[in-house]
N, C-alpha and C positions, 0 to 999 in steps of 0.2 A: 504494500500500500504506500503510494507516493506521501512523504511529509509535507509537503508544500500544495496548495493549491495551483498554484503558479509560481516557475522562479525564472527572471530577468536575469539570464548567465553570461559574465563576460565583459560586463559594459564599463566604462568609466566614469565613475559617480562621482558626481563634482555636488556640495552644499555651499552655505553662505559660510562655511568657518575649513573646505577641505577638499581636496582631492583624489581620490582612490581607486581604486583598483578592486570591484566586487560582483559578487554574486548577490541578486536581492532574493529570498523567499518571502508569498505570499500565502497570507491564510485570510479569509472571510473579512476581504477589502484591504485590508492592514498589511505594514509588514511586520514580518516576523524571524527574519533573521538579516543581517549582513556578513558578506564573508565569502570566503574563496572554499572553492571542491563543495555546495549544499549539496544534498541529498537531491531524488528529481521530486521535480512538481508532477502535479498531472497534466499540466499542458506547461512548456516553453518556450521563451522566445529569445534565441542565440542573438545578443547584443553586443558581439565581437566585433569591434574596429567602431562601435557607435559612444556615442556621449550620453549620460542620463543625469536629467535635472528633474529638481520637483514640476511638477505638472505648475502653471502659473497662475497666482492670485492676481487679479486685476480688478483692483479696490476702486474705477473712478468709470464708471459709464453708464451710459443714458439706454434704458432697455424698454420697450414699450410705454413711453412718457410721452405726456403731451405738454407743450411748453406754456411759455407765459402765453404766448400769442396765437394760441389753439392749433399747432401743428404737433401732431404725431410722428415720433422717430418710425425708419421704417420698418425698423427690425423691433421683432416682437420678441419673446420669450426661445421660440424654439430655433428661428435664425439667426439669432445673435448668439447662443450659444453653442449652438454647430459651428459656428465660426471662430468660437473659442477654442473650440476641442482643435480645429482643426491647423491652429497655428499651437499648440501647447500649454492652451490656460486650459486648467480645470475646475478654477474659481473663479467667479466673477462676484461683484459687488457694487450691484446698483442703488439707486433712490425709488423709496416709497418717500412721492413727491406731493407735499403738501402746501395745496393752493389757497389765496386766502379764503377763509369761512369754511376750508376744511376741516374735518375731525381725526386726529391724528390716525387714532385706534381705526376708525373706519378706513383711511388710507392706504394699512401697512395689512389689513384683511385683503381690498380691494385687489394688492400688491400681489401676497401670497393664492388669490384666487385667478390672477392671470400667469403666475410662474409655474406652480404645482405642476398641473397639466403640459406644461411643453415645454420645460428645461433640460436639456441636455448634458450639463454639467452642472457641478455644485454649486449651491450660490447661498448669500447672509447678503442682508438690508443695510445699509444707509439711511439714516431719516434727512428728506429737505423739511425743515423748520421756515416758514415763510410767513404765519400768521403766530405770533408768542403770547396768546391770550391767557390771561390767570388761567383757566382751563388746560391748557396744553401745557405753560408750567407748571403748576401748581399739581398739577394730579399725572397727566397724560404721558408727559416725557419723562419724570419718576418711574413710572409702571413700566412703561416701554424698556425702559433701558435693563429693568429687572430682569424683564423678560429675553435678553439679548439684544436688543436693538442699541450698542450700545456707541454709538457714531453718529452724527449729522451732521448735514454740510447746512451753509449759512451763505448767504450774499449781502456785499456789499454796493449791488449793480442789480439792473433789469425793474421797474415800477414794480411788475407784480410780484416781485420773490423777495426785495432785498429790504432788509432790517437798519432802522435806526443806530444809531451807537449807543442808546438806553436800553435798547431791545436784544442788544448783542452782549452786553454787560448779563443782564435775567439769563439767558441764554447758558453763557459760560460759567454763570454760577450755579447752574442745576448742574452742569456738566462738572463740575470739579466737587462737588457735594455726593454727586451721586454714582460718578466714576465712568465718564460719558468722553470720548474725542468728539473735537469739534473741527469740522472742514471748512477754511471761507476761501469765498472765491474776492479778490481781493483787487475792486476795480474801482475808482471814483465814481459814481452815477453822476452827480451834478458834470463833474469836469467831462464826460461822454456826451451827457445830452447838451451841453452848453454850446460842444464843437459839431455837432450832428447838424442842429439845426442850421450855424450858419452856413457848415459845407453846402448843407441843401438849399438852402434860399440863393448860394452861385452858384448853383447848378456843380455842384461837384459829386454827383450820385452815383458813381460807378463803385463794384465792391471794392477796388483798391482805396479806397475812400473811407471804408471801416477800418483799416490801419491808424487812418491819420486821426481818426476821430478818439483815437484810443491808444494814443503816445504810451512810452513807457513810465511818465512821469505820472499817470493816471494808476497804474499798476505798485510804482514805489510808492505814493502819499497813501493806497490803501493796506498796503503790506507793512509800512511801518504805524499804522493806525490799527491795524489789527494784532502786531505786535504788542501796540499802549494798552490796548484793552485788555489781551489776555495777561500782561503781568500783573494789572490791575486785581484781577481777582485771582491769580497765581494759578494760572489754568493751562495746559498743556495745547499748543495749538497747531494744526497741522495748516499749510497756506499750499493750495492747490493749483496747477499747472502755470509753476511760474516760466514767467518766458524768455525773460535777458536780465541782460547785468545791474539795473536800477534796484529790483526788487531782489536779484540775489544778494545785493550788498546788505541791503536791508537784513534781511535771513543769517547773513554769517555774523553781520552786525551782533544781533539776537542772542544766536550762538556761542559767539565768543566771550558775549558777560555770562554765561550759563544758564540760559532761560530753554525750556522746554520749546523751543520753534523747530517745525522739523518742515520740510516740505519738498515737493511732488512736483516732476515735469512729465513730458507726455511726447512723442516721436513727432508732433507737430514743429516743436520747437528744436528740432535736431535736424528736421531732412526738409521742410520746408521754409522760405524766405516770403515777405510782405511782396516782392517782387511776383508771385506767383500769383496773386487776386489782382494784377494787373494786364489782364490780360481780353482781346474782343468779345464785346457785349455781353454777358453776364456768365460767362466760362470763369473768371475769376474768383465766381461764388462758391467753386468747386473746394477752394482753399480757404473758405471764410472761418477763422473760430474766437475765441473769445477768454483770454489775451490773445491778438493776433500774432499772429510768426512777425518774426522780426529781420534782421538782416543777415546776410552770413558771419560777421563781426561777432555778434550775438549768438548765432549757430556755437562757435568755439566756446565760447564764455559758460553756456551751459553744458557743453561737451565736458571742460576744465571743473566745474561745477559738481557733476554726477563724480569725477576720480576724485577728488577731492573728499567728498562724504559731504557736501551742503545737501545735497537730496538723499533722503532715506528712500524714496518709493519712485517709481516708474511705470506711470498707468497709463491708458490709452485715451482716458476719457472720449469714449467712443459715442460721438453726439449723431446718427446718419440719418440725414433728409435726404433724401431723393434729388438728383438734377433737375434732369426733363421730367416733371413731376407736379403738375398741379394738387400736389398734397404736400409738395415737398418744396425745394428753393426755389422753385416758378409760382408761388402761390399768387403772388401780386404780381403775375405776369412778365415779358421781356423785359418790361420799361420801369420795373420795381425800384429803386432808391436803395442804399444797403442795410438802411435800418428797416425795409420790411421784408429783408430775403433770412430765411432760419438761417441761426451759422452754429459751425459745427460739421466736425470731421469724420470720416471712418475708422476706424484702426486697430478692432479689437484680435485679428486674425493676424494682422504685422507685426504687433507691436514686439513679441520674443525674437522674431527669424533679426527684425531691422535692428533690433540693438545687440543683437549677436554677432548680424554679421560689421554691422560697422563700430559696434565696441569692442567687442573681445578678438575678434578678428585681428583689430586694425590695432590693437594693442592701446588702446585708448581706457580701456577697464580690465578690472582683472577677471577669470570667469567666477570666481567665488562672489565677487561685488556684481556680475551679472546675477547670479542667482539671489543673493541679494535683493538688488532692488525690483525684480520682475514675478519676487513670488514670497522670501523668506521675512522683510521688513515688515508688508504688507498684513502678512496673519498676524506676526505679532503688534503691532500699531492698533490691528482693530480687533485683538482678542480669539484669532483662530487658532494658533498655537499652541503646542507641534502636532497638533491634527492636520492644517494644510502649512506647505511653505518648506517643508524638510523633508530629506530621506533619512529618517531612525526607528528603530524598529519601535512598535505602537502609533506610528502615523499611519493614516489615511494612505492608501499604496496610488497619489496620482504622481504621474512619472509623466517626464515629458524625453523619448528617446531621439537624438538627434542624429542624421549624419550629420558631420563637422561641414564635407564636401558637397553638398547638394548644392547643384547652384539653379535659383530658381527666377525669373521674371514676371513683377510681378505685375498683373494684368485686372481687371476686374473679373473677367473669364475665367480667375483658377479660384476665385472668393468665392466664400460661401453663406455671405450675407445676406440680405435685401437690396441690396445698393445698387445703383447704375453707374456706378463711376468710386476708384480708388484714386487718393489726392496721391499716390505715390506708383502713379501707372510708369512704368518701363523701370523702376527702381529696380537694381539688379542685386541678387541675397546671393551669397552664399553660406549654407549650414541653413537646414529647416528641420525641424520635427519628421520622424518618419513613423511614430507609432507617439500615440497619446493613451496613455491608459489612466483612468476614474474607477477610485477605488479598486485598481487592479482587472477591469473589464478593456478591453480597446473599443476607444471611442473615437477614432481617426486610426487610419490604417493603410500604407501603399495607396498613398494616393485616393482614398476612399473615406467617407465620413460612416464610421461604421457604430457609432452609438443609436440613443432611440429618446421620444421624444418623448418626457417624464420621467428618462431615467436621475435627472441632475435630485438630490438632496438639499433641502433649507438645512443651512447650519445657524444656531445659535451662538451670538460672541461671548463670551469673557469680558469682565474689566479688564481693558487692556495695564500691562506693567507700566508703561509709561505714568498713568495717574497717578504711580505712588512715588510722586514728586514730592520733595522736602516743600515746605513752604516761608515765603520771600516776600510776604506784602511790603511793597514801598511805605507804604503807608504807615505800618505797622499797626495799622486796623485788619482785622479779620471780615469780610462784608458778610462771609455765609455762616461763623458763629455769634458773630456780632462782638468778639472778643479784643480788646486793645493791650499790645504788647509792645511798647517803644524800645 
């Protein structure tokens, strides 16, 4: 009788802390041994001359959500995460997106009742926080977080989502009370809408025009204000898809005095430039997102940024509207303006192959800080750890197997999204996934997408480790015991 349900023979297993040389055994989704000569499984799969990383968390994307402005991503539940599986995440980690005069509780049901049914791989909640009514603190985000929900992201941008700086304060103080990370998206609204309108009153509506509307100087005053806030009530704060060097200064700033600022870039800001939404009649909207791409200047800065350790995570923040798509970035027609085209990019299927091959590759990162930031920060930041994000034995058996040498072009024809268009069409990989395996099942396989649609798991988070941060009120007021210690 074989000991193993499955064993991975042969491969080279690389973590966030090491690189080796092993044999993995499987037993009832977990593993259960590492090591060289295992006994056989009942089924194997000779992983000789391949690479093996944890299957990948991808803690920042937009999965069956309808935005401020009542468009619907295109990708629902079970194409979005076929499209995971099929680039080597096995975890995703979207928003149950809470619009105003929502009810949270009712939200994160709503959430769970469109995932359940057609997830393909694993996936845990994000809450967006967009209405902070006594109700929703007072009671709602309490219970949630108990319950695992124990993450939200916040806006600092957009009329309909984004929060006051009184609102953001109430906010981080459930969050640091109750053991809760907190996400902002870190953009001036006034200074956006201020330049929006007068681009458009001179006729400056073309999407390269969302760049200009949204400098980098709009991205630094909100990164360093959301900085003030969270030391304010001595709260752990993560600053999401930063884009260039304004706002990274900001972050190391942060860092260097010892404040809990940890934050997140996204393959937008790596492989594309503001040069790219410049481009005939509304083709440029293919590259629209929010921070915009910046320059190649910029490109490097954040490249220097991720070797460095300024970024603990690397998500896709995978936003897909449709081109040619009157549901999608044609909604307001050829002649739209760029504050009424959706923006927001694809990337949930790239995001492991493009920083593999152009970081680890190009010697730009090392493979363990690849692993790192594309799977192992991410569980543990939002409480998944060492269930997803690592290969030891008692994890979760998602593996992501790679050849090194695959060299692949990538096209929207080999995705396996909803999308009609990749902002990273003819971008040449080499090193892809050639087997994804969830909980030890293949769910991407030669070229084949071989999972099933409800196979994916809700996971429940943990307080993440980070909250059990020493505490540092400038102040030396306490806001959430109400205790003063000079």
């Amino acid at each position: 009788m074989a000991q193993y349900d499955l064993v991975v023979r042969g491969g080279r297993v690389a973590t966030a802390s090491d690189v080796f040389d092993a044999d993995i055994g499987i037993n009832d989704g977990k593993i259960s041994a590492l090591g060289k000569g295992l006994d056989a499984g009942t089924e194997e799969i000779d992983a000789g001359g391949l690479l093996i990383t944890p299957g990948g968390v991808d803690s920042h994307c937009h999965v069956e959500q309808i935005s401020g402005s009542g468009i619907w991503t295109a990708d629902d539940w079970f194409t979005a995460t076929r499209s995971a599986a099929c680039g080597g995440t096995t975890t995703i980690m979207p928003f149950a997106c809470q619009h105003k005069g929502d009810s949270l509780r009712a939200v994160v049901q709503d959430y769970h009742d469109r995932a359940g049914p057609k997830a393909a791989v694993d996936y845990a909640f994000h809450l967006i926080v967009s209405d902070p009514t006594p109700q929703a603190i007072g009671q709602d985000l309490p219970a949630l977080i108990k319950d695992g929900y124990t993450s939200f992201k916040i806006y600092l941008t957009y009329d309909a989502l984004m929060l006051s700086d009184e609102q953001v304060l109430d906010v981080f103080a459930v969050a640091r009370r109750d053991g809760a990370m907190v996400m902002v998206h870190a953009e001036n609204n006034d200074m956006i809408k201020w330049m929006a309108q007068r681009l458009i009153q001179a006729g400056l509506t073309a999407p390269k025009f969302h760049a200009t509307s949204r400098p980098m100087l709009v991205e630094r005053e909100a990164t360093h204000r959301t900085i003030a806030l969270a030391e304010l009530v001595d709260v752990p704060v993560l600053v999401v898809h930063v884009s260039g060097a304004e706002a990274i200064d900001q972050i190391r700033w942060a860092q260097s005095r010892g404040l809990k600022v940890y934050a997140e870039t996204c393959p937008q800001y790596l492989f594309l430039t503001a040069d790219d939404m410049d481009k005939p009649g509304l083709e440029g909207a293919k590259h629209m997102c929010s921070p915009p791409p910046r320059d190649k200047a910029n490109q490097e800065i954040v490249w220097n940024a991720l070797a460095e350790g300024v970024f603990e995570v690397f998500s896709s923040d995978h936003a897909p509207y449709r081109y040619d798509d009157p549901d999608g970035k044609m909604k307001h027609g050829p002649n739209a303006h760029f504050k009424q085209i959706a923006n927001g990019v694809p990337g949930l299927e790239v995001r492991m192959p493009l920083l593999y091959s152009e970081g680890v590759r190009k010697n730009r990162i090392s493979l363990t800080d690849f692993v790192a930031l594309t799977a192992t920060n991410a569980a543990k930041l939002y409480g998944l750890y060492p269930r997803k994000g690592t290969i030891a034995i008692g994890s979760d058996a998602d593996l992501a197997i790679w050849d090194e040498n695959k060299q692949v072009t990538i096209t929207q024809s080999i995705m396996h999204d909803a999308m009609d268009y990749t902002p990273y069409e003819g971008v040449e990989i080499t090193g892809w996934p050639v087997i994804t395996l969830l909980r030890g099942s293949p769910v991407w396989r030669d070229g084949e997408f071989t999972g099933r649609e409800g196979g994916g798991m809700f996971h429940r988070c943990d307080t993440p480790p980070a909250l059990n941060a020493p505490t540092r009120f400038p102040t030396g007021f306490d806001p959430i015991s109400g205790k003063y210690a000079p």
